[in-house]
PQR file with spaces between the fields and no chain letter, atoms N, CA, C, O and H, PARSE charges and radii, in Angstrom:
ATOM       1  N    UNK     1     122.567  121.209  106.155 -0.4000 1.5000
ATOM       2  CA   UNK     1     123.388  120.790  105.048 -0.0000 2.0000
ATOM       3  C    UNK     1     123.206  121.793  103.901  0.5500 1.7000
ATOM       4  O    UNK     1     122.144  122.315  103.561 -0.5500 1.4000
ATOM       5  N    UNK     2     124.558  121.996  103.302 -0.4000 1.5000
ATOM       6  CA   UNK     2     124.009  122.902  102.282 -0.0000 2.0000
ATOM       7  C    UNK     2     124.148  122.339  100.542  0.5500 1.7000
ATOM       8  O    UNK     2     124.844  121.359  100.273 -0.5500 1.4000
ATOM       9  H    UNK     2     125.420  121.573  103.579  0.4000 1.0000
ATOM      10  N    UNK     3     123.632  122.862   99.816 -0.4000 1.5000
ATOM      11  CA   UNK     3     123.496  122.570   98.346 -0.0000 2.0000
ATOM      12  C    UNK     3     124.269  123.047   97.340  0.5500 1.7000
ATOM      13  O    UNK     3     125.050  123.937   97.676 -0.5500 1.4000
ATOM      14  H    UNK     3     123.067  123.657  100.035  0.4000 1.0000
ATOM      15  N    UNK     4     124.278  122.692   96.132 -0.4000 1.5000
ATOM      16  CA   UNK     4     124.897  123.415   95.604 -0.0000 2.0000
ATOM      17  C    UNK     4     123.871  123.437   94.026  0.5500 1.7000
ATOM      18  O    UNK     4     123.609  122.375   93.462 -0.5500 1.4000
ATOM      19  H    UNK     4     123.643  121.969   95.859  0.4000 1.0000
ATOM      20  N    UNK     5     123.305  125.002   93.388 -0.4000 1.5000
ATOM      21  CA   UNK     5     122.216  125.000   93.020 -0.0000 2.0000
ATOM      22  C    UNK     5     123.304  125.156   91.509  0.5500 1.7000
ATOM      23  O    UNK     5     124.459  125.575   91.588 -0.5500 1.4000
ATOM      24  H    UNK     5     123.517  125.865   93.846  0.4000 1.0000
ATOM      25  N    UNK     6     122.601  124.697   90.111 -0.4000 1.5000
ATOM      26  CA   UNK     6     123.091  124.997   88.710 -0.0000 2.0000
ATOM      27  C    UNK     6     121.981  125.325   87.927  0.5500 1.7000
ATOM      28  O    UNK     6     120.822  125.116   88.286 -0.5500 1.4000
ATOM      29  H    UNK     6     121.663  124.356   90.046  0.4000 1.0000
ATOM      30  N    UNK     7     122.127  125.553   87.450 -0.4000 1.5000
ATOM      31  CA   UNK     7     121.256  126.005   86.402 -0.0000 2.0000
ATOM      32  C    UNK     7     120.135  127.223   86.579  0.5500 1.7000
ATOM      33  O    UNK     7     119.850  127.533   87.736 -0.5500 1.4000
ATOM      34  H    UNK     7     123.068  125.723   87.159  0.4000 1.0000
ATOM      35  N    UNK     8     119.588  127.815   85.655 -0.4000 1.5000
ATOM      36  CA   UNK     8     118.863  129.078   86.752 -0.0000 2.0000
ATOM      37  C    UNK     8     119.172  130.315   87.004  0.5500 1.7000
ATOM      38  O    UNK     8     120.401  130.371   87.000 -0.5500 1.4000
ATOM      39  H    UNK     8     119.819  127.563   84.715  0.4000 1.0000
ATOM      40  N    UNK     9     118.721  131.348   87.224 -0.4000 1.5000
ATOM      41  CA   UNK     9     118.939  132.025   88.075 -0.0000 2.0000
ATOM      42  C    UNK     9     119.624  132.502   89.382  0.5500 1.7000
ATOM      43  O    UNK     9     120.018  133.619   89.718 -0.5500 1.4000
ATOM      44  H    UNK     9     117.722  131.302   87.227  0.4000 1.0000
ATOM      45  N    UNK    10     119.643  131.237   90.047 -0.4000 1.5000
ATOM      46  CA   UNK    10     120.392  130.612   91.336 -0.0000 2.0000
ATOM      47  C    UNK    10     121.920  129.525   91.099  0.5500 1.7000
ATOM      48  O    UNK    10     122.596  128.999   91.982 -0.5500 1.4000
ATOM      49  H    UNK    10     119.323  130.330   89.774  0.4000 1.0000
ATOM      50  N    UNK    11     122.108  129.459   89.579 -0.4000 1.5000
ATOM      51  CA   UNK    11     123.400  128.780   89.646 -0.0000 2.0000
ATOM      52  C    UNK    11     124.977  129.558   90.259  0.5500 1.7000
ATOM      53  O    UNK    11     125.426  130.695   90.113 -0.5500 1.4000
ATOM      54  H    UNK    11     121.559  129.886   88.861  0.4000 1.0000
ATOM      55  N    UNK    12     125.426  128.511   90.878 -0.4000 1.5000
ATOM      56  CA   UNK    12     126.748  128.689   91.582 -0.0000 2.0000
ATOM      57  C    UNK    12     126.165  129.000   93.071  0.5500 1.7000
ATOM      58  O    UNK    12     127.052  129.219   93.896 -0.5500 1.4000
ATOM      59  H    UNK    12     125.061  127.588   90.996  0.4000 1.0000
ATOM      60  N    UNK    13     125.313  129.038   93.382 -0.4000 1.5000
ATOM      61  CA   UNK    13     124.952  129.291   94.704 -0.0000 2.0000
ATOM      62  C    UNK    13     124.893  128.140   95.812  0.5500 1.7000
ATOM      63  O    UNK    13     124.055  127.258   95.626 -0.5500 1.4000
ATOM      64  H    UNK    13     124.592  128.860   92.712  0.4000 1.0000
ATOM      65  N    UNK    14     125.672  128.069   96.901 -0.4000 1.5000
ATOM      66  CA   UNK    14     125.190  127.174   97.878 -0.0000 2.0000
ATOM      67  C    UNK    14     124.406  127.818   98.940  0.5500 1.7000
ATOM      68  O    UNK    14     124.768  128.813   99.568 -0.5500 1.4000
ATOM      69  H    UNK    14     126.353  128.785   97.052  0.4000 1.0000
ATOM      70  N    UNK    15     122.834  126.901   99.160 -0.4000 1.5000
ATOM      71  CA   UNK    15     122.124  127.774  100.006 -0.0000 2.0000
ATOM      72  C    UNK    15     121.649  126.076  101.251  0.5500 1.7000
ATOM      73  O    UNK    15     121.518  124.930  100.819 -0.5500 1.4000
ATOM      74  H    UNK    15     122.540  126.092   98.650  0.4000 1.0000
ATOM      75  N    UNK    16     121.572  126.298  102.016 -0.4000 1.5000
ATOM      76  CA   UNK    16     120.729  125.277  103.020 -0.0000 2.0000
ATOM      77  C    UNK    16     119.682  124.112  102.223  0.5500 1.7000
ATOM      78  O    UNK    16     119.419  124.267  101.031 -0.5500 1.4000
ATOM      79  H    UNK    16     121.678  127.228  102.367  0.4000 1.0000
ATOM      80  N    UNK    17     119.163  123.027  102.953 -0.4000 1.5000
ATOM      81  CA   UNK    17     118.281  122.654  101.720 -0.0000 2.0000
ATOM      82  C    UNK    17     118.692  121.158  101.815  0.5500 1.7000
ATOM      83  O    UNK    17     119.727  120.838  102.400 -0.5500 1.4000
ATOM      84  H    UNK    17     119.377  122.901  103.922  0.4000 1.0000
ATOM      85  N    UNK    18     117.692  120.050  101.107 -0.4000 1.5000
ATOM      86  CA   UNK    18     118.062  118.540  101.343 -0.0000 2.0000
ATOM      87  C    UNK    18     116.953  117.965  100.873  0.5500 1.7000
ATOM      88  O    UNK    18     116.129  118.752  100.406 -0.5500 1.4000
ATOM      89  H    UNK    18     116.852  120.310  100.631  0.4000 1.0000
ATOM      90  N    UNK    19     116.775  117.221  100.861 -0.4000 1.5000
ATOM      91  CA   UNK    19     115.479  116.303  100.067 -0.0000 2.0000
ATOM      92  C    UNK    19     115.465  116.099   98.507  0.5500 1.7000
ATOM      93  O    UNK    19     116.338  115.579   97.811 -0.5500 1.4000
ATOM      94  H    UNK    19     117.444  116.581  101.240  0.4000 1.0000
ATOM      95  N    UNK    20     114.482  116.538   98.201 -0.4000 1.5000
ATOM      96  CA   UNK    20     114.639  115.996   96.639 -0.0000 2.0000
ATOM      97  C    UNK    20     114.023  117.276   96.082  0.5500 1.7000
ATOM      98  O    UNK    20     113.626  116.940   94.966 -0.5500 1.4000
ATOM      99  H    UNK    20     113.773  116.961   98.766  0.4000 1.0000
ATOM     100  N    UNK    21     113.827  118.143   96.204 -0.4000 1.5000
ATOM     101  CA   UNK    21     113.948  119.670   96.340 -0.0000 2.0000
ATOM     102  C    UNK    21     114.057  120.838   96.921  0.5500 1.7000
ATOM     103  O    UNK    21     113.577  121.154   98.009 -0.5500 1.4000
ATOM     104  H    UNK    21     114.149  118.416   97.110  0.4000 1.0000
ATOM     105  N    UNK    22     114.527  121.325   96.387 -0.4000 1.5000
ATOM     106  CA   UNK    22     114.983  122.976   97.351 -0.0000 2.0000
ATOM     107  C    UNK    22     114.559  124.353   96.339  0.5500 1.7000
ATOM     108  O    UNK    22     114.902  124.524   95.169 -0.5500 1.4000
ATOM     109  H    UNK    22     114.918  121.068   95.503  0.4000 1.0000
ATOM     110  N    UNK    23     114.012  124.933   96.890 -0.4000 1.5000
ATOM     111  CA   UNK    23     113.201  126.200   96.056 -0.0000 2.0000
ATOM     112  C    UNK    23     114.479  127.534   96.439  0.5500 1.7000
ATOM     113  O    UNK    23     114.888  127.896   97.542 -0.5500 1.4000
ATOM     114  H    UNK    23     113.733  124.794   97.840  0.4000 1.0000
ATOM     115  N    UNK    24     114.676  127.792   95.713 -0.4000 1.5000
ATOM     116  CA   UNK    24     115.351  129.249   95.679 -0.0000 2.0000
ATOM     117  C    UNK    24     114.613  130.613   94.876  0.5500 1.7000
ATOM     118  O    UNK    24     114.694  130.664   93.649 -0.5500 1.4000
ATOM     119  H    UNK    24     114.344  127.497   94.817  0.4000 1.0000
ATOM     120  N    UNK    25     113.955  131.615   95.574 -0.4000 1.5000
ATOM     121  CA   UNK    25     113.403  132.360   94.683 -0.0000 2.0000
ATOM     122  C    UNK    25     112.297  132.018   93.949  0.5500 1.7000
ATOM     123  O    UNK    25     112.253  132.457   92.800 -0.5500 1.4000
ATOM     124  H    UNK    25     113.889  131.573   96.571  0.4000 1.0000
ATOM     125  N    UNK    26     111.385  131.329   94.346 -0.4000 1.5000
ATOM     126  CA   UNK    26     110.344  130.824   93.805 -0.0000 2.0000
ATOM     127  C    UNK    26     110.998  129.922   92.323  0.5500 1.7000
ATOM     128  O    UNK    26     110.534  130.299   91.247 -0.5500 1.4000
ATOM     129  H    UNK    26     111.421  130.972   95.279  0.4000 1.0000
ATOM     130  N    UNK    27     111.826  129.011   92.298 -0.4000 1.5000
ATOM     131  CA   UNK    27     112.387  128.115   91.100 -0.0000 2.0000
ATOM     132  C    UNK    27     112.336  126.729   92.405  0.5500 1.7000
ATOM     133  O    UNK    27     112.248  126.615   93.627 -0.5500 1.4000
ATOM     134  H    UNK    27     112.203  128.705   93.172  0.4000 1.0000
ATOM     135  N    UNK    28     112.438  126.024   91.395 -0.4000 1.5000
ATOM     136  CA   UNK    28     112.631  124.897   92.026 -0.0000 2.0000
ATOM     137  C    UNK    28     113.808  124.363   91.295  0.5500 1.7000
ATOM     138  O    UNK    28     113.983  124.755   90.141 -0.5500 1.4000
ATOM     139  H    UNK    28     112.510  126.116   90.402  0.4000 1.0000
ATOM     140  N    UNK    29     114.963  123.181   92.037 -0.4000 1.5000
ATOM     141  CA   UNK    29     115.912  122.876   92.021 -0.0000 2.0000
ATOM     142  C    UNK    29     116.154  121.642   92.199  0.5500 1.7000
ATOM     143  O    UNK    29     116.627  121.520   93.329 -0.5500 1.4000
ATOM     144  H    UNK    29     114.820  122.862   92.974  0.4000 1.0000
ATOM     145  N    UNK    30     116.061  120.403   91.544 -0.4000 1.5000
ATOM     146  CA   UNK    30     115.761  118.538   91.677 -0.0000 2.0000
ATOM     147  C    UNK    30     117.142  118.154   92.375  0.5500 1.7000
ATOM     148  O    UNK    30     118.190  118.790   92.261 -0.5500 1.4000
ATOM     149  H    UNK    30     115.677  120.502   90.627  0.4000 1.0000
ATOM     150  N    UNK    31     117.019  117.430   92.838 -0.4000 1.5000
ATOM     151  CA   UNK    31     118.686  116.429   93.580 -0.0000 2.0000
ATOM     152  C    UNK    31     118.585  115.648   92.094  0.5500 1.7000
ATOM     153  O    UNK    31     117.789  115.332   91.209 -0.5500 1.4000
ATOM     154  H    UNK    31     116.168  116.913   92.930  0.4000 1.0000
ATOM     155  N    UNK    32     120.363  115.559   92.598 -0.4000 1.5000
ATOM     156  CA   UNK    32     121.066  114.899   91.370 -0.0000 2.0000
ATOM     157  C    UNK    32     121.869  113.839   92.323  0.5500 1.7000
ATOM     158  O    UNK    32     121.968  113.572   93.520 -0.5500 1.4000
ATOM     159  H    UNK    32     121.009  115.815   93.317  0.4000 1.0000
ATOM     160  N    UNK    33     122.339  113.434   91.171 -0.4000 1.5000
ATOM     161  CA   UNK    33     123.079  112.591   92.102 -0.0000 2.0000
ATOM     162  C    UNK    33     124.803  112.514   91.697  0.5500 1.7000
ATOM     163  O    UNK    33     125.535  111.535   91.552 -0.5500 1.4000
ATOM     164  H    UNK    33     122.259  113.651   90.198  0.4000 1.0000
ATOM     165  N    UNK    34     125.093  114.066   91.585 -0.4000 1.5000
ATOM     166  CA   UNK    34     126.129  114.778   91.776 -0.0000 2.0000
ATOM     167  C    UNK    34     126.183  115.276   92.549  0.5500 1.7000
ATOM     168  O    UNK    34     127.173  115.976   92.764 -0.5500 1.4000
ATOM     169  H    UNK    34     124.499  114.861   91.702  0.4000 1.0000
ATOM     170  N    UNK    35     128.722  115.585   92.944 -0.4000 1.5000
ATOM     171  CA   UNK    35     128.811  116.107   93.829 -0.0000 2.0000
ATOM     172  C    UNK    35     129.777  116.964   93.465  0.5500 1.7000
ATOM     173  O    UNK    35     130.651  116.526   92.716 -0.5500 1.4000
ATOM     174  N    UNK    36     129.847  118.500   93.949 -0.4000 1.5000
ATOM     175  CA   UNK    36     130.562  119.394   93.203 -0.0000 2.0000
ATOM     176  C    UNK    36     131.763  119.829   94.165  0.5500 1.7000
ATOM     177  O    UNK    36     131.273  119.943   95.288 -0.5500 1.4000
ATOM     178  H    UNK    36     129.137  118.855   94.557  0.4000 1.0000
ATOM     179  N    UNK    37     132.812  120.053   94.191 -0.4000 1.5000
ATOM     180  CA   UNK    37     133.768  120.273   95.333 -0.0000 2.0000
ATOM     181  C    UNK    37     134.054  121.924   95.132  0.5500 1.7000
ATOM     182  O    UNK    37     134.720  122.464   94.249 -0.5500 1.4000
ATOM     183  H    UNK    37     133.211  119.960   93.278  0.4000 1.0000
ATOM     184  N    UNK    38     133.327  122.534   96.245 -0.4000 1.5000
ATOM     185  CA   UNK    38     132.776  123.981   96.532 -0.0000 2.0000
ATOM     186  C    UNK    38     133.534  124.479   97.245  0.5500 1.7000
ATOM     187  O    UNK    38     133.478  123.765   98.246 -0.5500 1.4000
ATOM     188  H    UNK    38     132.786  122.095   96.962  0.4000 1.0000
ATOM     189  N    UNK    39     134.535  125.575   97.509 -0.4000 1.5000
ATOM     190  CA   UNK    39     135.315  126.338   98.351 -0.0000 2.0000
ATOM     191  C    UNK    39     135.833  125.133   99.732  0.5500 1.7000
ATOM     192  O    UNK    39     135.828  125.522  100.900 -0.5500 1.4000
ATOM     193  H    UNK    39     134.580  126.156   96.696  0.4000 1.0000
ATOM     194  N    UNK    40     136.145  124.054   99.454 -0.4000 1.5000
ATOM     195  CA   UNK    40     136.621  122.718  100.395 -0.0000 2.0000
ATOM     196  C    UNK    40     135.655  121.851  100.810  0.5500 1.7000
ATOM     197  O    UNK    40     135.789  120.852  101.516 -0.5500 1.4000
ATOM     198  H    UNK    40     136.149  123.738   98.505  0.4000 1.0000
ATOM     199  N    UNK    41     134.593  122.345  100.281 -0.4000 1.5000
ATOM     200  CA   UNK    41     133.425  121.102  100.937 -0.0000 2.0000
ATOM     201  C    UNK    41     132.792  120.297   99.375  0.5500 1.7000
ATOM     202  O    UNK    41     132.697  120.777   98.245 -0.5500 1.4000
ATOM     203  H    UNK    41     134.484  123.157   99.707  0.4000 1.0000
ATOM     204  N    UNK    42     132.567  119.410   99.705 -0.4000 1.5000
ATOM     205  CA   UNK    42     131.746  118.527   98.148 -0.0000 2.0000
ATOM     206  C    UNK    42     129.928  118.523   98.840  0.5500 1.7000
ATOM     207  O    UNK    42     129.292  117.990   99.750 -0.5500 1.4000
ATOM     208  H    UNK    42     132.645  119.020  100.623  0.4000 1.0000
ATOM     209  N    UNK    43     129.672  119.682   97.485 -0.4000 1.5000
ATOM     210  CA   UNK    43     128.151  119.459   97.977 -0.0000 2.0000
ATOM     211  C    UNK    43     127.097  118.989   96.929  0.5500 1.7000
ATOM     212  O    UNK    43     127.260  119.330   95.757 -0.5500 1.4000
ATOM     213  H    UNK    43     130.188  120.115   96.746  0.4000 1.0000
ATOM     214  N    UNK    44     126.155  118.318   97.239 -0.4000 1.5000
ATOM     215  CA   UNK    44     125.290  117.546   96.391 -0.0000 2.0000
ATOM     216  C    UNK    44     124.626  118.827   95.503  0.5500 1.7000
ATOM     217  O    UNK    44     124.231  119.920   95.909 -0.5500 1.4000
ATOM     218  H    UNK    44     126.022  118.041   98.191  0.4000 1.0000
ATOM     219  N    UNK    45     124.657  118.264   94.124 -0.4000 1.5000
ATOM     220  CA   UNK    45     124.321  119.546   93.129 -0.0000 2.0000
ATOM     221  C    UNK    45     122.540  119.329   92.982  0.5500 1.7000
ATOM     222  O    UNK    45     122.074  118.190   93.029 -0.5500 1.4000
ATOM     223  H    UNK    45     124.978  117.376   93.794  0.4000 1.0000
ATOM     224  N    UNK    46     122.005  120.056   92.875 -0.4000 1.5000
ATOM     225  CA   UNK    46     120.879  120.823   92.654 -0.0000 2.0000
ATOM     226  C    UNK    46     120.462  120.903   91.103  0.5500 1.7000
ATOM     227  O    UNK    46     121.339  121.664   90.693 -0.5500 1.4000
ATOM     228  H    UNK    46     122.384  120.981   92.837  0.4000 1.0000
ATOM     229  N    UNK    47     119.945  120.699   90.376 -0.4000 1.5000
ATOM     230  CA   UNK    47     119.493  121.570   88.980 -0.0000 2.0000
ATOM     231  C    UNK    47     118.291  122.128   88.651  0.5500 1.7000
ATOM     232  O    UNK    47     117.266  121.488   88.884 -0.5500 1.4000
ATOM     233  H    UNK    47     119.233  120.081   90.708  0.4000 1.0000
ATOM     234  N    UNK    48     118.249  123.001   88.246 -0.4000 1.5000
ATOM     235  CA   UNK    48     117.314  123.921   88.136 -0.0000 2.0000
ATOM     236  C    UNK    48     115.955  123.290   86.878  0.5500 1.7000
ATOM     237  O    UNK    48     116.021  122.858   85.727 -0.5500 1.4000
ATOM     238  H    UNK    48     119.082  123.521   88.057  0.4000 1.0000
ATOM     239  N    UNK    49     115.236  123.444   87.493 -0.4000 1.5000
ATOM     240  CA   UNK    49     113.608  123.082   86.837 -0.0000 2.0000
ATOM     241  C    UNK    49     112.501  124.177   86.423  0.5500 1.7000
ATOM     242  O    UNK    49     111.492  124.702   86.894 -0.5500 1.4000
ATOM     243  H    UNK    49     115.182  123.794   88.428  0.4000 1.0000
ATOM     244  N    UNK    50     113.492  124.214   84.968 -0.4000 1.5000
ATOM     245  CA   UNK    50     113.120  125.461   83.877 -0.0000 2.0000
ATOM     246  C    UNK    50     111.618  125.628   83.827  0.5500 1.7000
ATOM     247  O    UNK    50     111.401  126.794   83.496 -0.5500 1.4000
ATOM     248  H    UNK    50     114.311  123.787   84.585  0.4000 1.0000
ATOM     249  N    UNK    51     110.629  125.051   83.988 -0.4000 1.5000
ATOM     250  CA   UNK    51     109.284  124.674   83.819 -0.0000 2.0000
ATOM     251  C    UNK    51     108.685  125.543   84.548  0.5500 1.7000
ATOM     252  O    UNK    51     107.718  126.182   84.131 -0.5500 1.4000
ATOM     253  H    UNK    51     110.806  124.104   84.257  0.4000 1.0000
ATOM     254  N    UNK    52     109.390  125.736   86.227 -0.4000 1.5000
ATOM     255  CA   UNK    52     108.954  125.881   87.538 -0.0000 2.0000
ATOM     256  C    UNK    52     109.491  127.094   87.730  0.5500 1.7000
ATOM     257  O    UNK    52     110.239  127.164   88.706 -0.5500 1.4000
ATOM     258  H    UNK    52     110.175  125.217   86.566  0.4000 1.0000
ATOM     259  N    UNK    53     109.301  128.329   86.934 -0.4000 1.5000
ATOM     260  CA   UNK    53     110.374  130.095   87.867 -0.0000 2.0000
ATOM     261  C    UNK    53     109.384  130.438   87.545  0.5500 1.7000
ATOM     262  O    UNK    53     108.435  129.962   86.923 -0.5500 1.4000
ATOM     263  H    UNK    53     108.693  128.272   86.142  0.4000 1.0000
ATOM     264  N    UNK    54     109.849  132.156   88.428 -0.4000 1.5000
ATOM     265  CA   UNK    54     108.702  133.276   88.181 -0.0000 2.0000
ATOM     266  C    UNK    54     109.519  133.538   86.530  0.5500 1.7000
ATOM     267  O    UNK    54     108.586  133.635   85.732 -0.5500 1.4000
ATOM     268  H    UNK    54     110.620  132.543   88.933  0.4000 1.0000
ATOM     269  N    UNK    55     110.478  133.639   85.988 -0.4000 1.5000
ATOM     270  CA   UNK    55     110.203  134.614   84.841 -0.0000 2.0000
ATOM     271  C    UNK    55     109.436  133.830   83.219  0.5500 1.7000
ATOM     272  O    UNK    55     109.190  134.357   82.135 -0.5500 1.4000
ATOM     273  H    UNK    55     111.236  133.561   86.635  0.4000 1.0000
ATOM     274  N    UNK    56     109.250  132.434   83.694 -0.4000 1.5000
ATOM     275  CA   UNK    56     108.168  132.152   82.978 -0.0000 2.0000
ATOM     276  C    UNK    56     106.442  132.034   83.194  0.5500 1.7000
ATOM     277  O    UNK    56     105.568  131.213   82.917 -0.5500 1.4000
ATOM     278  H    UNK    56     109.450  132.005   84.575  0.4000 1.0000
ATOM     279  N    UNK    57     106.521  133.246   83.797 -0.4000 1.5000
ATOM     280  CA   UNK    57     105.088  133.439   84.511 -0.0000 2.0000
ATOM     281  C    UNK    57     104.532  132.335   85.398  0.5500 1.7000
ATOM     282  O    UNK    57     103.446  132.145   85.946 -0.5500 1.4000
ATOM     283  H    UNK    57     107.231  133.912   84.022  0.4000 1.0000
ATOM     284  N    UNK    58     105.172  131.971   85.361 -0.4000 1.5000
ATOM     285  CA   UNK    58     104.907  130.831   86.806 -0.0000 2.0000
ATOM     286  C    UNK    58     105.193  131.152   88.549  0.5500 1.7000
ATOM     287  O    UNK    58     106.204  131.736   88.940 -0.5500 1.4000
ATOM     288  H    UNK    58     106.054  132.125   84.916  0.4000 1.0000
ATOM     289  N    UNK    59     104.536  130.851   89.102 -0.4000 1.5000
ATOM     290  CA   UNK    59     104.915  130.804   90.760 -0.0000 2.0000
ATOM     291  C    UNK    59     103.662  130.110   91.154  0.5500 1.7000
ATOM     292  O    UNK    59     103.220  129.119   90.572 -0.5500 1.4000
ATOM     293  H    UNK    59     103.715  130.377   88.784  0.4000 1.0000
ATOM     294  N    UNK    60     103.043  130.775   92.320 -0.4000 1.5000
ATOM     295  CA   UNK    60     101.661  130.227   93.429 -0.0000 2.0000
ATOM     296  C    UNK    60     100.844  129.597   92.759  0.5500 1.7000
ATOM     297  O    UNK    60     100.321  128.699   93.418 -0.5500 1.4000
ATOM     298  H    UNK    60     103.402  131.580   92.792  0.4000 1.0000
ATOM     299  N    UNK    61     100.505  129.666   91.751 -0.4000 1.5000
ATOM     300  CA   UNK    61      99.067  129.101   91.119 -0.0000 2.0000
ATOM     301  C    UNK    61      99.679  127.475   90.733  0.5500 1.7000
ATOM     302  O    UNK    61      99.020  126.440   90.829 -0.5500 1.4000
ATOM     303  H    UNK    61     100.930  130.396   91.215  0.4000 1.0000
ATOM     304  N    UNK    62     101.181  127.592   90.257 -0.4000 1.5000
ATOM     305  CA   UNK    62     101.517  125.808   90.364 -0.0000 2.0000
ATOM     306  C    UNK    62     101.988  125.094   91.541  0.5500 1.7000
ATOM     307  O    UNK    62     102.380  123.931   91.632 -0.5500 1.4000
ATOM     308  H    UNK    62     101.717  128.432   90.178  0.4000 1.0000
ATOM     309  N    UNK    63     101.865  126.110   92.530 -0.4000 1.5000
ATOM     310  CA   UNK    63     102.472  125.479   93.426 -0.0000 2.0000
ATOM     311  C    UNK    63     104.431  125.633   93.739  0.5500 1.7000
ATOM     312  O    UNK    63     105.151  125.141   94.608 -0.5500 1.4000
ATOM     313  H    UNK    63     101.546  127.055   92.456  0.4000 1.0000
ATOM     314  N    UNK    64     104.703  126.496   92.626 -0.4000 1.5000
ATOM     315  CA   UNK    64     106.539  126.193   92.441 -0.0000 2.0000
ATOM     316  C    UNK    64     107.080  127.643   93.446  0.5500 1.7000
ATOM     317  O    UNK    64     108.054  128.310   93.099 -0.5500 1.4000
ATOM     318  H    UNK    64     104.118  126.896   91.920  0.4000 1.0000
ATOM     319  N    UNK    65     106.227  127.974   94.764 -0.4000 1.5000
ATOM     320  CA   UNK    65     106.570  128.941   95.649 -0.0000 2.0000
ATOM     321  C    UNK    65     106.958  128.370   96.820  0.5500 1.7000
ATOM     322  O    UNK    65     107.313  129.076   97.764 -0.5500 1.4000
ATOM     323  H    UNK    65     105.435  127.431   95.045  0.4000 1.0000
């Protein structure tokens, strides 16, 4: 199933992915409980969890890899 990621680094992107997060690029990305209608398919939106990227010096040491 694929996603559809906002916010981020990774917004506008649909990548694979399901649960209640999906990591793109070392960011993490929460389920919403939106649905965005993407090149003919409606895919569950993603938002990005500003807390959790590499360019706020974050990755491995929190776990957000």
């Amino acid at each position: 199933m694929d996603v559809l990621l906002r916010g981020g680094p990774g917004d506008g992107q649909a990548v694979p992915g399901g649960g209640e997060i999906v990591v793109w690029q070392a960011c993490l990305y929460e389920i919403t409980s939106e649905f965005e209608h993407w090149h003919g398919r409606d895919l569950r939106v993603y938002r990005h969890r500003g807390d959790c990227c590499e360019p706020y010096g974050r990755g491995a040491q929190d776990r957000c890899e």
